[in-house]
C-alpha positions as CSV (number, residue, x, y, z in Angstrom):
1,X,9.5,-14.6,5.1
2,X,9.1,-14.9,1.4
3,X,5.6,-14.5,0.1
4,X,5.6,-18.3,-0.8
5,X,5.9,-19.2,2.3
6,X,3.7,-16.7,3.8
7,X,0.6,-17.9,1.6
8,X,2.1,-21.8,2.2
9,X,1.5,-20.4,6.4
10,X,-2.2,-18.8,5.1
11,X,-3.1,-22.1,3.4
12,X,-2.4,-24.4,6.0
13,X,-4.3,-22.0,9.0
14,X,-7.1,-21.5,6.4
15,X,-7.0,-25.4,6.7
16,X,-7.8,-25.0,10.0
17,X,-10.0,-22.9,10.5
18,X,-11.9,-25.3,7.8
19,X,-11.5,-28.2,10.2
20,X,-12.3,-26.2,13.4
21,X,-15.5,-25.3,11.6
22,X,-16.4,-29.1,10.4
23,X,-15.6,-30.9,13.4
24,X,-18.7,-28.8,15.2
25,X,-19.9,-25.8,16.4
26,X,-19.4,-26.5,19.8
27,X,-17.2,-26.1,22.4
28,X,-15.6,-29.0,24.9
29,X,-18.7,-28.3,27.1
30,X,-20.8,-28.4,24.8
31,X,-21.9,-24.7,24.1
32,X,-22.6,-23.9,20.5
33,X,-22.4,-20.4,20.7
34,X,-18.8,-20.7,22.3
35,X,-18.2,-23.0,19.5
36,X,-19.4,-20.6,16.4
37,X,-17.6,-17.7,18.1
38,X,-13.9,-19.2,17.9
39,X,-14.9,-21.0,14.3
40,X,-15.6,-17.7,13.4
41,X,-12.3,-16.1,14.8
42,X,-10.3,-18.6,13.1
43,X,-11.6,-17.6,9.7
44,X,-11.1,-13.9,10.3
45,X,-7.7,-14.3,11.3
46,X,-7.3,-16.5,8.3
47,X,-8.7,-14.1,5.9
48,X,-6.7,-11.4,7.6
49,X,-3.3,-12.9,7.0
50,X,-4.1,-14.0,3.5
51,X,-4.7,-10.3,2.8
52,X,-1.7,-9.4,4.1
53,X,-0.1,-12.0,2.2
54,X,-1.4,-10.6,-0.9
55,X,-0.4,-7.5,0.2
56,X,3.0,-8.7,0.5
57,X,3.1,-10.3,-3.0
58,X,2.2,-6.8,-4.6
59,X,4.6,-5.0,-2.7
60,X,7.4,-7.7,-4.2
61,X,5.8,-6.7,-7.5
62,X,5.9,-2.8,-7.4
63,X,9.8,-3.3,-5.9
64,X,10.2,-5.3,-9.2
65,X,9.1,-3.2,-11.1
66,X,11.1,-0.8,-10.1
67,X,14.6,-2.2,-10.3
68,X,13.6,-1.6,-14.0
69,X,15.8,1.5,-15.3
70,X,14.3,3.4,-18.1
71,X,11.4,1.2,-18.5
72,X,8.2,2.8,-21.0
73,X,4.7,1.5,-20.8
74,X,4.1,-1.2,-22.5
75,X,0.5,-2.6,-21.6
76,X,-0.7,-2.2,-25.2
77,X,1.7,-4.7,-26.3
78,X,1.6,-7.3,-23.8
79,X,-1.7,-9.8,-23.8
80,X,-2.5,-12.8,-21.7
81,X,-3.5,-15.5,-22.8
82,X,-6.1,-18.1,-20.2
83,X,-5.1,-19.2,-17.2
84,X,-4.9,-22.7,-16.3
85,X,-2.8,-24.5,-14.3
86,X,1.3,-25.8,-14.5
87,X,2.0,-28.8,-13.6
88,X,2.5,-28.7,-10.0
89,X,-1.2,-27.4,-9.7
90,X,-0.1,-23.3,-9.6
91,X,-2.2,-21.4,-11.4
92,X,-0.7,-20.2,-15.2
93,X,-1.1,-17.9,-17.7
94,X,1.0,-17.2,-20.7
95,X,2.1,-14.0,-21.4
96,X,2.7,-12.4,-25.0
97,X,5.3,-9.5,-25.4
98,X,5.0,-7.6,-29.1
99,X,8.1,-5.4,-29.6
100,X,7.0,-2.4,-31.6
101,X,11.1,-0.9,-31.0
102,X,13.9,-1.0,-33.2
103,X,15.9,-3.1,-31.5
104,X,15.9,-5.8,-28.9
105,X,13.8,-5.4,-26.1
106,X,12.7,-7.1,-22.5
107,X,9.6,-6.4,-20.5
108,X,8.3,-6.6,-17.0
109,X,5.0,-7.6,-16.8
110,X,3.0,-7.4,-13.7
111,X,0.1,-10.2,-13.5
112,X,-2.6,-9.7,-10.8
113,X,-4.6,-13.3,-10.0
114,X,-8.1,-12.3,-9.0
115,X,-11.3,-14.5,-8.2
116,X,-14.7,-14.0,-9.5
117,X,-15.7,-11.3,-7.8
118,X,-12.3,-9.3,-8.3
119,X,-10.7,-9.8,-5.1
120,X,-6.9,-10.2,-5.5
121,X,-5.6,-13.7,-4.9
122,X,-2.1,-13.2,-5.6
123,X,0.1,-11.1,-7.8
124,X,3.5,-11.9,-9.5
125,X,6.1,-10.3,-11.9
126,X,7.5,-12.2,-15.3
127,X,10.1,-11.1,-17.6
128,X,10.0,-11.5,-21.2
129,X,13.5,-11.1,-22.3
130,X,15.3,-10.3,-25.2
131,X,12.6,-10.0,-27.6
132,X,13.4,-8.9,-31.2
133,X,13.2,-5.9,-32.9
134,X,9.2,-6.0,-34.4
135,X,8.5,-9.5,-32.9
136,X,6.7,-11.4,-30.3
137,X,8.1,-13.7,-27.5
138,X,6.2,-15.6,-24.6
139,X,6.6,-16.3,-21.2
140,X,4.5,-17.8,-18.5
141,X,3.5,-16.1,-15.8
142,X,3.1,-18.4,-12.5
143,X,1.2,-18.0,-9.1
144,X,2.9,-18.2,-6.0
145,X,1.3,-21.0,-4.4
146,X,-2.2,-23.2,-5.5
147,X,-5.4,-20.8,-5.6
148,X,-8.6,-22.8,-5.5
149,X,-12.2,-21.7,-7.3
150,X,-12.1,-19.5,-10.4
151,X,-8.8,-17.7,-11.0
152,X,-8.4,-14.6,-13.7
153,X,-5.5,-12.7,-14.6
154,X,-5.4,-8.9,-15.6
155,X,-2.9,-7.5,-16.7
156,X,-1.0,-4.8,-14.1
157,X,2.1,-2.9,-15.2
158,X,4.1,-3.8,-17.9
159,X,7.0,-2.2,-18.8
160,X,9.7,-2.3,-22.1
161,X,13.5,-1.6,-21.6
């Protein structure tokens, strides 16, 4: 399962577990506690497999990044610019390679979506290709599904070859 569809699967039983929670906390018989207790189990299990969504996303990243052969650091010349949103409502951010080589260059750049407080939302890789010799080129780096509330983006890995 691709990590699209994996986060598509988290958003729909986070969905849930939001409905479970709003239409009471109580069970068929009426008992709240009972109510609370699988409301509350919903959530973890949604939190749960949206962590290992996320986790699946990075690990798509790192094998990425990997496939690049003789790829040197390049976070110094990449920047990001603020994210906002594409038009089918993923979150966006535009990426800026500078290509300090000789010749023509591509990059792999790593961008990890985080909310406020830091935790990772989602994390994807964009290539910049064929940028010339002491130039800049830009690319946009797109989430893999919608992320709600207030989305950064860091930069994580990025690599010239």
């Amino acid at each position: 399962m691709t990590p699209a569809r994996i986060r598509g699967a988290c958003g729909t039983l986070l969905a849930a577990a939001v409905l479970v929670t709003t239409a009471g906390c109580s069970d068929s018989d009426g008992n709240a506690s009972a109510g609370v207790s699988k409301a509350a189990s919903a959530a973890a299990s949604v939190q749960s497999q949206a962590a290992d969504a996320v986790d699946s996303a990075t690990a798509a990243a790192k094998k990425k990044l990997d496939e690049v052969k003789d790829g040197v650091d390049a976070k110094d010349a990449v920047t990001l610019g603020s994210v906002g949103t594409d038009g089918e409502g993923l979150s966006a951010v535009t990426v800026t390679a500078h290509n300090t080589d000789g010749s023509t260059k591509s990059f792999a750049v790593q961008v990890d979506y985080k909310d406020a407080s830091g935790n990772p939302l989602d994390t994807v890789v964009v290539t910049v290709s064929d940028v010339p010799a002491g130039q800049s080129k830009d690319a946009t780096a797109r989430s893999t599904h919608k992320l709600s509330g207030e989305v950064r983006a860091t930069l994580g890995t990025a690599l010239r070859y």
